[in-house]
N, C-alpha and C positions, 0 to 999 in steps of 0.2 A: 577423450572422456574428461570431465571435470568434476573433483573431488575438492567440495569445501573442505579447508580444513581450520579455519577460522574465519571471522567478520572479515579478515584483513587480509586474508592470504588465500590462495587456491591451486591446488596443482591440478597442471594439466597436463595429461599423458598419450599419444600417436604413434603409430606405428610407421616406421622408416621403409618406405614401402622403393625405393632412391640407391643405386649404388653408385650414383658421381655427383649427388647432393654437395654442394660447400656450405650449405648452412640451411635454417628454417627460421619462417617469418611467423611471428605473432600477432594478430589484429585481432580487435575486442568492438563490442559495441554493444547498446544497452536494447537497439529496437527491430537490429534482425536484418535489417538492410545499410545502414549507413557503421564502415569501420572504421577505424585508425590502426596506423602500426604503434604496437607498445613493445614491441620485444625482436631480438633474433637469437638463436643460440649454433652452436658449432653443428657441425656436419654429425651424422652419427647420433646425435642427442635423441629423444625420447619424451622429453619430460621439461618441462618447466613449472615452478612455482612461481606464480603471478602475484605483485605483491599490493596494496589498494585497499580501498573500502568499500566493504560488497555490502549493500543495506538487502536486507530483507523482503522488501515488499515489492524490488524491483527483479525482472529477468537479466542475466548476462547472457551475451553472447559472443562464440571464441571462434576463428577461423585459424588454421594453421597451411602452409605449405612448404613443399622443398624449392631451392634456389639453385643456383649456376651462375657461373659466370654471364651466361648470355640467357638462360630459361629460367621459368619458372611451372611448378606443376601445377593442377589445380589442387584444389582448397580441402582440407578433413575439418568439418567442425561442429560444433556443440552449444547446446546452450544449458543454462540450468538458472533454478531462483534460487537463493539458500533460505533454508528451515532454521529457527532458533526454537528446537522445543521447547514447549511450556515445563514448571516443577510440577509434578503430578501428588498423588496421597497427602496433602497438608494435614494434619490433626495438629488438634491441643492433647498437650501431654499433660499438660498443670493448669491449675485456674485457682490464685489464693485473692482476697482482695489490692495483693501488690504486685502483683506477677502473671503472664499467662507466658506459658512454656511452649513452641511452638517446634512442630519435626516437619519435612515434607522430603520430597525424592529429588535429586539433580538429576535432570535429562541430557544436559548440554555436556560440551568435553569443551567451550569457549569463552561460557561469562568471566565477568569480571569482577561480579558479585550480586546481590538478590536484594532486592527493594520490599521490605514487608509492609504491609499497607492495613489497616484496620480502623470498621465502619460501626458504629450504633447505631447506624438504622437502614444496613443490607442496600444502601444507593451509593452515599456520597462513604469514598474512601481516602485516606487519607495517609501520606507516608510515615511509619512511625519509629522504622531501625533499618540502617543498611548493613548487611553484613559480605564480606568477601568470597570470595569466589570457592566454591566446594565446600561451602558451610550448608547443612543439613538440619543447624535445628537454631533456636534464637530463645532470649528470654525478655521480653515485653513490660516494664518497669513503668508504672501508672499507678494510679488509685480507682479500682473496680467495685462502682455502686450495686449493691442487692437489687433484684431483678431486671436489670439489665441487659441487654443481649449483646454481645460483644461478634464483632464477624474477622475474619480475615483473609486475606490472599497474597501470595508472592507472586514475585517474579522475575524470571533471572536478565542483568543486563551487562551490556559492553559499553563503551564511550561512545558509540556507533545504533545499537542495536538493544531491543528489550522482546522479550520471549513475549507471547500470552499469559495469561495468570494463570494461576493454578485454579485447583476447586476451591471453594468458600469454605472456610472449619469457622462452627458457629458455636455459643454457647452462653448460657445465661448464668452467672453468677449469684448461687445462692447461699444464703448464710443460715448452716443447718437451726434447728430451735433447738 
């Protein structure tokens, strides 16, 4: 089986199916037919965490087998893409003309932190605060014209890797009479 457990790392787990195994061979590869060896670990093992950069938009895939002296078994193997979910719930919390307050949900257990981006006219977005990694809410420092519509969206990233955006929180600025 394989378990992302970040952009960069991924355990992979087998069952020792072998009682005079000396060891297990690890091959990887990205298209399903063509592998490499990246790894071997001792007799008896289980488990390896693989260490790399697994981008998102591509499939991996992992063959493992037992060794001997002189044999070797056939293949157990797996593939998988990794998911960076999107932050979900974005809302504005606050909207003065200096400020807009922004909260939204972390989905990931891997960024490295969130890109907030905000549009005046719902097409072109534009980056306007990065905040760190398992931050939840941000405050947005600008000068906010009366009727106006103001939009925005995050999104969570790694050095490697950026989730989808969230939903758009939208709002138009008005300055009561």
């Amino acid at each position: 089986t394989i378990t992302p457990l970040t952009d960069t790392s991924i355990l992979l787990q087998w069952h020792d199916n072998s009682d005079f195994e000396t060891g297990f061979l690890i091959e990887s590869g990205t298209d399903g037919m063509n592998y490499q060896l990246i790894d071997s670990v001792d007799a008896d093992t289980t488990h390896k965490i693989v260490q790399g950069i697994f981008y998102t938009s591509q499939n991996y895939y992992f063959k493992v087998r037992a060794k001997s002296k002189h044999n070797a078994s056939g293949y157990a193997s797996a593939n998988s893409s990794f998911s960076f979910p999107a932050p979900t719930n974005l809302t504005i919390t606050s909207f003065t003309e200096t400020e807009v307050g922004l909260q939204w949900q972390d989905n990931s257990n891997f960024e490295t932190g969130f890109e907030i981006e905000e549009s005046t006219d719902s097409v072109n977005y534009s980056v306007v605060k990065i905040v760190g990694a398992n931050v939840t809410t941000a405050i947005i420092n600008g000068t906010y014209l009366v009727s106006n519509r103001y939009s925005y969206r995050v999104r969570a990233t790694t050095s490697n890797n950026a989730s989808g955006y969230s939903n758009i929180a939208s709002q138009t600025f008005l300055f009561p009479a």
